[in-house]
N, C-alpha and C positions, 0 to 999 in steps of 0.2 A: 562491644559485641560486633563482631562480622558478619554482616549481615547476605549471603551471594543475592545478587540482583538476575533474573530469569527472563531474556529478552526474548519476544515472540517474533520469530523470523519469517516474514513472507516473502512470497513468489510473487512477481504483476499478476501471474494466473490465481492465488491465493487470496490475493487483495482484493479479486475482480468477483471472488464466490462470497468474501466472509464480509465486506462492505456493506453498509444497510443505508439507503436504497443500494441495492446492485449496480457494479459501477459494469466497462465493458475495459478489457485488459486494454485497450488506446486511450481511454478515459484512465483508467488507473495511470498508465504512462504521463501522460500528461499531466497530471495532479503532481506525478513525482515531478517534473521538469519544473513545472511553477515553484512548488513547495520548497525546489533544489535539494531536495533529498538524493542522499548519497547511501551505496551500497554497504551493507556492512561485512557482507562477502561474498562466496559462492553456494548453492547448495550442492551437497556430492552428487558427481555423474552416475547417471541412472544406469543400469541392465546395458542400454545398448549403446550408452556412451555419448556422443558429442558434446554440444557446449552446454555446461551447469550455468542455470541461471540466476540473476541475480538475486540476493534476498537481502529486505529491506525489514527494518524496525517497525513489527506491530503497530507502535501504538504512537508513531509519529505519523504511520498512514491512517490511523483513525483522528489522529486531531488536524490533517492538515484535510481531510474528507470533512469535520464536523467544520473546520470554518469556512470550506465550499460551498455547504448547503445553505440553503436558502431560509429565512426565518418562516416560521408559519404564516401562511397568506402572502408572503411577497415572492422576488423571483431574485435568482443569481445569474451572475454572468457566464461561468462555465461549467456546473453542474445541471443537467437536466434533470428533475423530479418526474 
């Protein structure tokens, strides 16, 4: 059976609202630069055009955010709580 596989595509600015805690789009940034996460393309140019930004895979920016965070009670080095 074929199964299509449904990738959820973000924006830095998407990553930085749907993130839990709330990340800030330089915090997002930076999470991608550590993590090395790479772009999986563009999203289409808006109404008034210039440069489409890049969009990255859901739900590698949710697990590379879940091993940034900090355990309960302790502290991480570059996610602030």
């Amino acid at each position: 059976m074929d199964v299509a596989i449904r990738t959820e595509l973000w924006t830095v600015d998407d990553a930085a609202a749907q993130l839990h805690p709330e990340m800030t789009p330089a915090q997002v940034r930076a999470l991608i630069l550590i993590a090395g996460l790479q772009p999986l393309g563009r999203k289409p140019a808006g109404r008034y055009g210039g440069r489409p930004p890049a969009v990255y895979d859901g739900e590698q920016l949710r697990q590379a955010h879940a091993v940034g965070r900090a355990p309960a009670g302790g502290t991480c080095g570059f996610v602030t709580n």
